[in-house]
C-alpha positions in Angstrom: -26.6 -0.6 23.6 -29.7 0.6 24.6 -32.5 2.5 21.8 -31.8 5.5 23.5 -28.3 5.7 22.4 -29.6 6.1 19.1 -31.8 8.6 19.7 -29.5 10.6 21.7 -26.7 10.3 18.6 -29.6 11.6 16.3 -30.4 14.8 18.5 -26.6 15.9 19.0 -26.3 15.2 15.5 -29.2 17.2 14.6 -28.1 20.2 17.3 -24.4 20.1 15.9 -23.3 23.8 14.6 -20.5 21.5 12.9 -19.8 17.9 12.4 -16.1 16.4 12.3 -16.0 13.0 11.1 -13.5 10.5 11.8 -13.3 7.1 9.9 -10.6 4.1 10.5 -10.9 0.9 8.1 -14.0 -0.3 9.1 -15.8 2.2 6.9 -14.7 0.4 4.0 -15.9 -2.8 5.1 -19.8 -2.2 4.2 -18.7 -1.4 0.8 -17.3 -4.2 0.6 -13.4 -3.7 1.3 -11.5 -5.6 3.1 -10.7 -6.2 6.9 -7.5 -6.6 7.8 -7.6 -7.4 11.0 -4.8 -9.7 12.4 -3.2 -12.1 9.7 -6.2 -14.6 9.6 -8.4 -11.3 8.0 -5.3 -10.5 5.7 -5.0 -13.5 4.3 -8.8 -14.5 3.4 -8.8 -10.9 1.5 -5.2 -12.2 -0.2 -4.9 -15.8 0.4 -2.2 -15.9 -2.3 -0.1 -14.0 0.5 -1.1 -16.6 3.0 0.8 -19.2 0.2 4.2 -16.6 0.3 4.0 -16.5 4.6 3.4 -12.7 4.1 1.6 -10.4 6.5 -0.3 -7.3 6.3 2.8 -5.2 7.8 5.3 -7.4 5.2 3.4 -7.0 2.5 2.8 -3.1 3.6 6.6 -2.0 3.5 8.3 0.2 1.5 11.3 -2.3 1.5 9.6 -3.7 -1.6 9.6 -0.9 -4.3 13.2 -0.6 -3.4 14.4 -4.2 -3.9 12.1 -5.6 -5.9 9.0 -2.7 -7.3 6.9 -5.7 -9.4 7.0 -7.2 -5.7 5.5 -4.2 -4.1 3.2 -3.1 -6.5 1.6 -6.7 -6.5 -0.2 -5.6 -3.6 -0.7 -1.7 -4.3 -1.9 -2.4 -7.5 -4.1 -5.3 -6.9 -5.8 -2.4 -4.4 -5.3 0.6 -6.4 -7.8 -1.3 -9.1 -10.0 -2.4 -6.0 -10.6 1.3 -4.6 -11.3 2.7 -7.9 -13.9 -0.2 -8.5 -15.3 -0.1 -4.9 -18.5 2.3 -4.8 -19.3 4.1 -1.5 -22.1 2.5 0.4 -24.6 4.3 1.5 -23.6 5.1 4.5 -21.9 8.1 3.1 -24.3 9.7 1.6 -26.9 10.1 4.9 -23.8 11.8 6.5 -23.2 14.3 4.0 -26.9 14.8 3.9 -27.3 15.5 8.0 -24.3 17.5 7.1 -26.1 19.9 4.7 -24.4 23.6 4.4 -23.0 23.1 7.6 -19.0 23.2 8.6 -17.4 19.9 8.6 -14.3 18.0 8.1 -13.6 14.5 7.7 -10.1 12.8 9.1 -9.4 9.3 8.1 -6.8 6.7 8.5 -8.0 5.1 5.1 -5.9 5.8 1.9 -8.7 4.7 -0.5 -10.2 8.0 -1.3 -13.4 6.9 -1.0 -15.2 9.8 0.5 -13.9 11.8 -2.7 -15.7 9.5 -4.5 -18.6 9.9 -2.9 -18.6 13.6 -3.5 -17.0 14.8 -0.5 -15.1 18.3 -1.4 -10.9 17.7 -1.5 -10.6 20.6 0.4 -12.8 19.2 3.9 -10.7 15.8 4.0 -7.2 14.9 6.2 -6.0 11.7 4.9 -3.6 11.3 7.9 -1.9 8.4 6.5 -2.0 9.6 2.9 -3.6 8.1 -0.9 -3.3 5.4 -2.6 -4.4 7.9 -5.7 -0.9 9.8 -5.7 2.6 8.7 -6.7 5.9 9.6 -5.2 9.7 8.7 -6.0 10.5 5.7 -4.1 13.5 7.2 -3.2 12.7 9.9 -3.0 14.6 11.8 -5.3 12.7 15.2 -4.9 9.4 16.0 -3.1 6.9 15.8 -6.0 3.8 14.1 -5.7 1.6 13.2 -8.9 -2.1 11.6 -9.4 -2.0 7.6 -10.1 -3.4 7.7 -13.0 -1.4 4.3 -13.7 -3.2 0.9 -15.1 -1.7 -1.8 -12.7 -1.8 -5.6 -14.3 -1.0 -8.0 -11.9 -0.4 -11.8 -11.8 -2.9 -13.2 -9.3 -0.7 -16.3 -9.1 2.5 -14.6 -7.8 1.3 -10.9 -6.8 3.4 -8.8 -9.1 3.1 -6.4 -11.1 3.7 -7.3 -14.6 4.6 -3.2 -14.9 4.4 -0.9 -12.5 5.4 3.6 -12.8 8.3 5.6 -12.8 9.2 8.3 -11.2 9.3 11.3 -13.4 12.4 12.6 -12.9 14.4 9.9 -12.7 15.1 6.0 -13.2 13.4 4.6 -9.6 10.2 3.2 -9.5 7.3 5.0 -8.3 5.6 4.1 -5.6 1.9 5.1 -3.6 2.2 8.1 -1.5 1.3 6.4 1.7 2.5 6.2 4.9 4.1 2.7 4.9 5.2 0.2 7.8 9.0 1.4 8.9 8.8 3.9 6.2 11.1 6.7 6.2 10.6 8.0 2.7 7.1 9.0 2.7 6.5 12.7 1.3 3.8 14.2 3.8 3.8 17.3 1.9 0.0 16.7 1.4 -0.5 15.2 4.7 0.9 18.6 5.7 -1.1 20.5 3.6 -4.2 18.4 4.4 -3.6 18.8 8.3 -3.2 23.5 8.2 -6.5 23.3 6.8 -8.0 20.9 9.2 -6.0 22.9 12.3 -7.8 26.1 10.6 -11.4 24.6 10.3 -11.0 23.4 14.5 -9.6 26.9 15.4 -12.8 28.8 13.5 -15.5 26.0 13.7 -18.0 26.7 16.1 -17.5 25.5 19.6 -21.3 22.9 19.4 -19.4 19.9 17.7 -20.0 16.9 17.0 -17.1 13.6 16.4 -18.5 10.8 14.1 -16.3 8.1 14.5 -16.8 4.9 12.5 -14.4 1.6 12.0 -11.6 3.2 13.9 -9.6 0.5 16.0 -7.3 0.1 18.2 -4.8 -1.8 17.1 -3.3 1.3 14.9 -5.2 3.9 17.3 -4.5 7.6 15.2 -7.9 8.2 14.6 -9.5 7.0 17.7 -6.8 9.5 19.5 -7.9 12.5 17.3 -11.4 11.7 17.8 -11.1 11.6 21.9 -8.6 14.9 21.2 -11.7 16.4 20.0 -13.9 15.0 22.7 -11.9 16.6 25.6 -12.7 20.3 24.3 -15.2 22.2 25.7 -18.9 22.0 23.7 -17.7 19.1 21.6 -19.2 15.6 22.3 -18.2 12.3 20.5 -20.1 9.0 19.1 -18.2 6.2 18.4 -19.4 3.2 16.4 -17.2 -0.2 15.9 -18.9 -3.6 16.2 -15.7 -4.5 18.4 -14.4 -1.8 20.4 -17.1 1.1 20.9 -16.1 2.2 24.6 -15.6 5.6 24.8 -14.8 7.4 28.4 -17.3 10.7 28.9 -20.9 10.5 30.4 -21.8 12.6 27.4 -19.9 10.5 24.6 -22.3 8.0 23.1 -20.6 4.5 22.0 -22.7 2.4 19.3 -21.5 -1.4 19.1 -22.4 -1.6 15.6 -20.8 -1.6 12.3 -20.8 1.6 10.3 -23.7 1.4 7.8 -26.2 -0.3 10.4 -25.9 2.4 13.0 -25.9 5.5 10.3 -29.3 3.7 8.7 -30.7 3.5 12.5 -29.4 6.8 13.5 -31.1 8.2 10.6 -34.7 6.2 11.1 -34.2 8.2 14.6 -34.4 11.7 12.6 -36.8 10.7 10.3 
């Protein structure tokens, strides 16, 4: 990466008429959340799971709340209490300033809600693969979806849940609305929703864009596809930022081998 690259990203950023952001898991991971990456970076984030012989995608299934629901929420629990006590860095707040009154949206792979928390409007967000902060029937029995406003205990020892939700209309367990691993009971309703709006603000949003992707890999590629989506239309341009995998095809795309909060601080020292 040369210096330049920065300084390019700060001036398309600066002549942006509006700015679509684009974040996979590797946002998170200056906040201090954890990497998944491969079953070594599961298991040092939940080396209890590493004990049970349990990946990411087992522990990630819906398979659970059916058979067993103190087995599944052990895990979406444990990470429900870790997203509400995880505070944005600061990362998120020098985009939403560069963004100012300006059009935006933000698309993310990332069900942790943190860009809510860090004051982002509801209404400017597509969480593609849903929220860890809603609720759905397990089943499902019907297609309601309902805030988590649960308080998860969970033994540390054995990853259960020592109680977990209901649904509300029924006598199933609960379970997160998120898209799962093989799961063919997820309610995208609010996906659904999520995506008209996002569809709207592309169709209206003036054609000088900007795509700030950060943390997005490869290995589960949805947001790195919607971001080079974006790329291919005429007047939009693309900077991609991962410490692992920034290539990015397009003489006019920038790619920043960096991790997210080191090359928005840098980007920024370029503006200032």
């Amino acid at each position: 990466m040369q210096h330049s690259d920065l300084k390019r990203a700060a001036l398309l950023i600066q002549e942006a008429e509006a700015l679509i952001i684009t974040a996979g898991a590797g946002m998170g991971v200056d906040s201090g959340l954890p990497d998944f990456r491969g079953p070594a970076g599961f298991w040092r984030a939940y080396p209890m799971y590493e004990r049970l012989g349990r990946s990411f995608e087992q522990a990630a299934n819906p398979i659970h709340f059916k058979r067993d629901p103190a087995d599944g929420w052990g895990f979406y629990g444990h990470r429900t209490g870790l997203y509400r006590e995880t505070i944005p860095h600061e990362g998120f707040h020098i985009i939403k300033r560069w963004i100012g009154q300006r059009p935006r949206f933000i698309v993310t792979s990332n069900v942790d809600g943190q860009f809510q928390r860090a004051g982002y409007a509801e209404s400017d967000i597509y969480e593609v693969h849903g929220s860890i902060h809603h609720l759905q029937c397990e089943g499902p029995c019907c297609e309601e979806i309902w805030p988590n406003e649960e308080d998860i205990s969970i033994d540390q020892e054995t990853m259960r849940a020592l109680r977990f939700p209901m649904c509300r209309h029924c006598q199933r367990a609960a379970r997160p609305n998120i898209l799962m691993f093989g799961d063919w009971a997820w309610l995208d309703k609010r996906a659904r929703a999520q995506s008209r709006r996002y569809a709207d603000f592309i169709k209206d949003a003036p054609a000088k864009r900007v795509v700030l992707e950060m943390g997005a890999g490869s290995a589960i590629p949805t947001i790195r596809f919607t971001t080079e989506d974006l790329a291919a239309m005429t007047g939009t341009r693309a900077i991609r930022i991962n410490p692992r995998e920034p290539e990015i095809d397009g003489r006019d795309n920038i790619a920043l081998p960096m991790g997210a909060l080191e090359a928005l601080q840098a980007i920024d020292a370029q503006m200032s």
